[in-house]
N, C-alpha and C positions, 0 to 999 in steps of 0.2 A: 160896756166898758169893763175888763177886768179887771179883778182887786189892786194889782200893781198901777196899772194903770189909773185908776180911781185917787191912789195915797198920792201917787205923782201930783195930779191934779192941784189933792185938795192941800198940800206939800207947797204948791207952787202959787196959791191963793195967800197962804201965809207968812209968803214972805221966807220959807226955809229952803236952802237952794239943793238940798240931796231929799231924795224922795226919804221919808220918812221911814216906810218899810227896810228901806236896805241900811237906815242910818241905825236902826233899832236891832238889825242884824249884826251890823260890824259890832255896836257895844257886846252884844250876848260874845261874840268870839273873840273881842279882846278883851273881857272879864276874865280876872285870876280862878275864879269861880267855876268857868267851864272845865271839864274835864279833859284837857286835850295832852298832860303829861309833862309838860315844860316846866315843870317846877324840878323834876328829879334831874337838870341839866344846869351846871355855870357856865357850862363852854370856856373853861382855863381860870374863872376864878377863885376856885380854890385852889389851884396850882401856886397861883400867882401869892395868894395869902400868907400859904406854908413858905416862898419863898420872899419874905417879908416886903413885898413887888407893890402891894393894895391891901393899906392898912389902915384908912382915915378916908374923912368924906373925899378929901383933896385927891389921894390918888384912888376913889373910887370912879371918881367922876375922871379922871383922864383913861380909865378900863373901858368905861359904860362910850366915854366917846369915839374910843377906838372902835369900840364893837360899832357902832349907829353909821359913824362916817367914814370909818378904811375896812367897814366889810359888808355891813347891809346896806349902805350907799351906792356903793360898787358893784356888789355882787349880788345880795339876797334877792334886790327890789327887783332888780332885773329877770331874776328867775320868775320870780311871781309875776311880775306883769307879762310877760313870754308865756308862763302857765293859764294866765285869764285869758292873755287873748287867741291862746288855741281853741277856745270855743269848744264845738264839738269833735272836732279833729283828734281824737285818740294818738294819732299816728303823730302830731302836730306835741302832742302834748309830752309824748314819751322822748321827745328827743330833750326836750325841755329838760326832762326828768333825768334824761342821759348825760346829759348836761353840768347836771347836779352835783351826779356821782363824779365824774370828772374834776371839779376842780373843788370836792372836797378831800385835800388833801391827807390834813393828819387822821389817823382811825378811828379816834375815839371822836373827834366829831364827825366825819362820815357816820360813823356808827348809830349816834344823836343822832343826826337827822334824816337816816333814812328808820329808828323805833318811832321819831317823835310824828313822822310822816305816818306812819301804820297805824300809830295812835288814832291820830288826826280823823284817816280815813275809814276806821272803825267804828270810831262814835260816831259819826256823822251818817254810816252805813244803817247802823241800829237804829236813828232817828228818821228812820227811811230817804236816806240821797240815794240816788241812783245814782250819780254821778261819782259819789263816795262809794259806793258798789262798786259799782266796775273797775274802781281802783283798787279798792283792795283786794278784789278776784286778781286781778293781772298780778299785782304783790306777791299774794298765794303763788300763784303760776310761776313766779320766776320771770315773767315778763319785762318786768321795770322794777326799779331799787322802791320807788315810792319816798323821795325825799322831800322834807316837809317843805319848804317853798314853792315846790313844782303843785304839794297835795293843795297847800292851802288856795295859791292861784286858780286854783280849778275848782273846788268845793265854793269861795268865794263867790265866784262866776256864778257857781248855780244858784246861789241864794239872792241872785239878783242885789251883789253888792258892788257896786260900779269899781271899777280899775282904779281913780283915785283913794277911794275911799280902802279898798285893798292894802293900797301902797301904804296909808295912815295907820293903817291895824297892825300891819308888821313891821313898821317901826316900831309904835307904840311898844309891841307885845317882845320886841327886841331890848328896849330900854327897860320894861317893868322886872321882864326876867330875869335880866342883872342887877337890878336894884334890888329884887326879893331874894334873889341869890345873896346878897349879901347883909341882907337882916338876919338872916338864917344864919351863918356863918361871923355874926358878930362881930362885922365889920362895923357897921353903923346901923343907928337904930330910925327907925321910919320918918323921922322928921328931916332928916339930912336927906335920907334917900328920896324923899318927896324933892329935897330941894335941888339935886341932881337931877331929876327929870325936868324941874322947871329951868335951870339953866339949856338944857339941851333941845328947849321945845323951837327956841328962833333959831338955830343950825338949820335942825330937822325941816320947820317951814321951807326955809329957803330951799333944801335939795327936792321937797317934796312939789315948791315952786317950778320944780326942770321938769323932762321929761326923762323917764329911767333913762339908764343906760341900755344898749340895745347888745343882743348876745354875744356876737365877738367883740366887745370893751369889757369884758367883768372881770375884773381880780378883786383881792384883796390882801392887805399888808399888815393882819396883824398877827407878827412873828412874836410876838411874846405871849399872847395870847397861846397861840397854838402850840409854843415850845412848850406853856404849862400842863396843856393839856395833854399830850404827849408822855410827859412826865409824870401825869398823874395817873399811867397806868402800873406804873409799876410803886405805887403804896396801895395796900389792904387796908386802912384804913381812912376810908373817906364817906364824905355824907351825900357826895352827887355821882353821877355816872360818868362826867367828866369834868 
C-alpha cells in the first residue's frame, strides 16, 4: 500500500472524512505564513479606502463579500476546479489558463494574478513540483500567462489535495486576503476582521455545497472593486500593488 493510500486508510478508520495527508496539505497552502505573494495585493481595497467607499467593519465586510460571492463564486472557483481537473493534460490545462487571461479584465488585476500565479509556481518549483516546473518553464517561454487560479488548480492536483478541498482553500485564501489587506491599511483591527470571516463562513458553505460553475457560466460583477483598482494606478503612493 502507498503512503497516500495508507493516511486514507488510516484517515477513514478514524472517523476524518478527507484523507489527512491532503487535509495537512491544504492548511500548509492556505497559511498566511507560506510564501506565495498575496499579501502585496487588495485587489481594489485601497482604492476603495482613499475613496472613503470601506471604512469600518460594516462596509468591510460588504467589500470581502463582494469579492467571495460576485467574483470567486462565479468566476475564480471555476478556474480552479477546470485547472484540477485537467489532470495531466498540459494542453487541457493551458486553455484554462487562457481562460484566465481573458476575462481578467481591468490591468492591474490581470497583472496580480498572472505575478501572483509566477509566484505561486516558483515556490512550489524550488520545493521540487514538477508540476510547478513545467509551469513555470512554459511562463518563462511565453507559452501561457500563468494566472494564479489556473496555477493553484494544478499545483493543488499534485499535492494530492482533492478538488473539494481546493475549492475550500481558495475561498479561504480569498477572504483572509482581504481581511489582512485591511488590518494593514487601518481599516479595522483583527478582532473585527476575525469577525467578518466568521459571518461569511455559512454564505461560503452553502456555494461550496453546489458544484462550481462550469467554464462558459463565469463572470463576475464587481464593478467597484475593479473601478478602484483601475484608479489606483494612477497614484504613486500606495502600500499594495493593486
Amino acid at each position: 500500500m502507498s503512503d497516500l493510500s495508507s493516511a486514507r486508510a488510516t484517515g477513514a478508520n478514524h472517523g476524518i472524512t478527507a484523507c489527512p495527508v491532503s487535509l495537512l496539505a491544504s492548511l500548509q497552502q492556505s497559511d498566511s505564513f507560506f510564501p506565495g505573494g498575496t499579501m502585496a495585493f487588495s485587489w481594489g481595497l485601497e482604492g476603495l479606502m482613499r475613496d472613503a467607499l470601506v471604512t469600518d467593519a460594516a462596509t468591510l465586510f460588504a467589500f470581502v463579500e463582494s469579492q467571495a460571492l460576485s467574483r470567486w463564486a462565479s468566476l475564480d472557483q471555476g478556474l480552479v476546479c477546470a485547472a484540477w481537473r485537467a489532470g495531466d493534460s498540459f494542453d487541457a490545462w493551458r486553455e484554462v489558463d487562457a481562460l484566465a487571461e481573458a476575462t481578467a479584465l481591468p490591468p492591474a488585476l490581470r497583472n496580480g494574478s498572472r505575478r501572483l500565479g509566477r509566484t505561486l509556481a516558483d515556490v512550489h518549483a524550488r520545493l521540487g513540483s514538477e508540476t510547478a516546473s513545467r509551469i513555470r518553464e512554459a511562463i518563462v517561454d511565453g507559452r501561457t500567462r500563468g494566472h494564479l487560479a489556473a496555477v493553484q488548480g494544478a499545483i493543488w492536483r499534485s499535492l494530492h489535495i482533492t478538488e473539494n478541498e481546493a475549492r475550500a482553500i481558495s475561498a479561504h485564501m480569498t477572504c483572509t486576503g482581504a481581511v489582512s489587506s485591511a488590518v494593514r491599511l487601518g481599516i479595522v483591527g483583527h478582532l473585527d476582521a476575525q469577525r467578518v470571516l466568521a459571518l461569511l463562513r455559512a454564505p461560503l458553505a452553502q456555494v461550496l455545497a453546489q458544484p462550481a460553475p462550469p467554464l462558459d457560466d463565469l463572470h463576475a460583477t464587481t464593478f467597484a472593486a475593479d473601478i478602484a483598482a483601475l484608479r489606483s494606478q494612477t497614484h504613486d503612493a500606495r502600500l499594495f500593488a493593486n
